[in-house]
C-alpha positions in Angstrom: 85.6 99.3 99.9 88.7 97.1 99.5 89.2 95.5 102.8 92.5 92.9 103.7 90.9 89.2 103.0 92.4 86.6 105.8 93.9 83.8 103.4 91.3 81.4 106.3 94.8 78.9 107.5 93.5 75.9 109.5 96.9 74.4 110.0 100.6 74.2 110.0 101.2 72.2 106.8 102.3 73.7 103.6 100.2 75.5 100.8 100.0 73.8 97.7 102.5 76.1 96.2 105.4 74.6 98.2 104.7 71.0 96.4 106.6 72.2 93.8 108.6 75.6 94.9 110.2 74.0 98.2 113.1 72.7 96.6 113.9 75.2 94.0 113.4 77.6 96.9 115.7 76.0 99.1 118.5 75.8 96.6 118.7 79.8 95.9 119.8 80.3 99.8 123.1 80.2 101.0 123.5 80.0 105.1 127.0 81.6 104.8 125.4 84.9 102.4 121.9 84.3 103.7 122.2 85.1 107.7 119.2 87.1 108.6 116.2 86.2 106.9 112.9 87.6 106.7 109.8 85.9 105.0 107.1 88.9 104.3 103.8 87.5 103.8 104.6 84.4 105.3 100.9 83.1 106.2 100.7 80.0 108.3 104.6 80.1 109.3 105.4 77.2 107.1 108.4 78.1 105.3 110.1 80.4 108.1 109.5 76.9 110.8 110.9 75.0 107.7 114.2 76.8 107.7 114.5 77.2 110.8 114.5 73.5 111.5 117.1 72.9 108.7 119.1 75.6 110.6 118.7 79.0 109.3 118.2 82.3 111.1 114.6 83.1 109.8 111.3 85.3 110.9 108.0 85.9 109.4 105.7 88.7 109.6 101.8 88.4 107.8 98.7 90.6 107.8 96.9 87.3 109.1 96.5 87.1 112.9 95.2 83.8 112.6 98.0 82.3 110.1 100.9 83.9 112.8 98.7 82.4 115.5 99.6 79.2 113.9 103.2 80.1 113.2 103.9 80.9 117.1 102.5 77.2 118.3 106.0 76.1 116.5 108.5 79.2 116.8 106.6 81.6 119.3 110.0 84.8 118.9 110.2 84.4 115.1 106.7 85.6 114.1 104.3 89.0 113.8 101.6 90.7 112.9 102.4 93.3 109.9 100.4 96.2 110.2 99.4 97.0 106.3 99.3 100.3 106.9 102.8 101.0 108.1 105.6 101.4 106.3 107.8 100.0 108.7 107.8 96.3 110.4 107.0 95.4 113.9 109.0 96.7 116.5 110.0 93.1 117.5 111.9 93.3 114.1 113.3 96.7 113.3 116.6 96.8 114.7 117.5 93.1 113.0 120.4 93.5 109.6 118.2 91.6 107.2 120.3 90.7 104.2 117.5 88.5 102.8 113.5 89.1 101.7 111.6 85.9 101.0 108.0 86.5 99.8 106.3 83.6 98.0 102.9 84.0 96.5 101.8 87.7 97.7 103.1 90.1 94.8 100.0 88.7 92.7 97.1 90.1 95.5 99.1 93.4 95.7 97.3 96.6 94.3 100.6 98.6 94.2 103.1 96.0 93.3 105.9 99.2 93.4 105.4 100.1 96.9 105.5 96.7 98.1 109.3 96.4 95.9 110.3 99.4 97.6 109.2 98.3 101.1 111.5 95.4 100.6 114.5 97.4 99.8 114.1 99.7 102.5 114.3 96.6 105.0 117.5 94.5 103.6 121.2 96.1 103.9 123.2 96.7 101.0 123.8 93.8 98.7 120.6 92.4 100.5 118.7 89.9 98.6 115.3 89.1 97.2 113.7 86.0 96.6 109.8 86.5 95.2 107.5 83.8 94.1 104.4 84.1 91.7 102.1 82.6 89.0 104.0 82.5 85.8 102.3 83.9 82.8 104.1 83.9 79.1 102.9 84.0 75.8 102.1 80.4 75.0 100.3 79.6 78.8 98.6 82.8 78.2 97.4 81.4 74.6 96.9 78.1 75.3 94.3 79.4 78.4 92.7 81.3 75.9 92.2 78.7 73.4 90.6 75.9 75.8 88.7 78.7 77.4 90.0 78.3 80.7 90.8 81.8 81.9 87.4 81.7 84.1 88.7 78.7 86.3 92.3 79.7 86.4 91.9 83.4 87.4 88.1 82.9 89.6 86.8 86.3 89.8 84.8 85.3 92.7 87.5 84.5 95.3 88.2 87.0 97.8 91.4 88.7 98.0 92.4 86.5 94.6 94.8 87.3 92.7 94.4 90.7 90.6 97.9 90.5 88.8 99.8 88.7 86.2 103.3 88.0 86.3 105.6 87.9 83.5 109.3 87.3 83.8 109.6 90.7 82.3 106.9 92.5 83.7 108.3 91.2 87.2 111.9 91.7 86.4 111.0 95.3 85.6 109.0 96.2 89.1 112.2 94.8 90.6 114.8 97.1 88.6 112.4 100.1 89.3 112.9 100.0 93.1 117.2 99.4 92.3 117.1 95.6 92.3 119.7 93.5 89.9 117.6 90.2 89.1 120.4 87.6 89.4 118.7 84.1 88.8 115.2 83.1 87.5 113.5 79.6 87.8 110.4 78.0 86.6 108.2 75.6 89.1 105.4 72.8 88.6 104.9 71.6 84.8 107.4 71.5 81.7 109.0 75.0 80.8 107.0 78.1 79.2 103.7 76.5 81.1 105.1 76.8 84.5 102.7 77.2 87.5 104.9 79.4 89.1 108.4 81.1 88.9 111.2 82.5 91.4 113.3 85.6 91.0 116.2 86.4 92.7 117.4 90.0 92.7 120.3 91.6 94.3 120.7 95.4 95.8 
């Protein structure tokens, strides 16, 4: 039985992944083409309170009750609960013109990667954009885990609700194309290039 796993936030404060995403993030979004944004899978509220501090119009909707809980102490209208078994978003939500997706770190737990790319397309207006986040995995980090014998550690079959893909630029450029997306810029995050920890893709409708 393959239950939702709550990510367990205790706080406000960023996930390790925003170390070295935050800025890279930050630079793909525009205030004057990025107007209504929407951060799906946005745990403890971090990155939506974020922007919205530096000024942009931003909401966030996560499976966790316990992560929006913490969102809400900050921005208490910007955040909900995202029924997983919907195909639509809360009502709070549905009558709002996204023209931007922001999902960082949640395409990797996802056991139909496809759906999830079309659930984002059926929630941004035309010419919407997509900004997605994930582990990088290319040919020489994939070798060099293999030769020091590290894929135990770095993919931990024992965490709950871990992550059960991995992400190449191609294989992710090509989930993205599937649902009508035109990926538009690609950067690599954390460590020297072709070992990245993680990389961002932004596609267009």
């Amino acid at each position: 039985m393959a239950d939702y796993q709550d990510y367990g936030f205790h706080s406000d404060g960023p996930t390790h992944n925003f170390s070295y995403q935050l800025d890279d993030l930050i630079g793909l979004i525009d205030k004057d083409k990025n107007q209504h944004i929407l951060d799906l899978g946005c745990g403890n509220g971090y990155l939506v309170n974020h922007l919205v501090k530096l000024g942009y119009n931003a909401y966030g909707t996560d499976a966790s009750e316990k992560g929006i809980v913490i969102a809400r102490k900050t921005n208490p209208d910007r955040f909900f609960v995202q029924d997983l078994s919907s195909d639509a978003l809360p009502p709070e939500l549905q009558a709002i013109p996204f023209d931007t997706i922001i999902t960082t770190e949640v395409i990797e737990h996802l056991y139909n990667p496809q759906a999830f790319a079309d659930f984002c397309k059926q929630q941004l207006k035309p010419g919407g954009e997509l900004i997605v986040t994930t582990p990088y995995h290319g040919y020489l980090k994939n070798l060099t885990l293999s030769i020091f014998n590290k894929w135990d550690s770095h993919m931990d079959p024992l965490w709950l609700g871990g992550h059960i893909k991995l992400w190449s630029r191609k294989t992710l450029t090509k989930v993205l194309t599937n649902s009508g997306f035109t990926v538009i810029q690609f950067r690599g995050c954390g460590r020297f290039p072709y070992f990245w920890k993680s990389m961002i893709i932004k596609a267009k409708l």
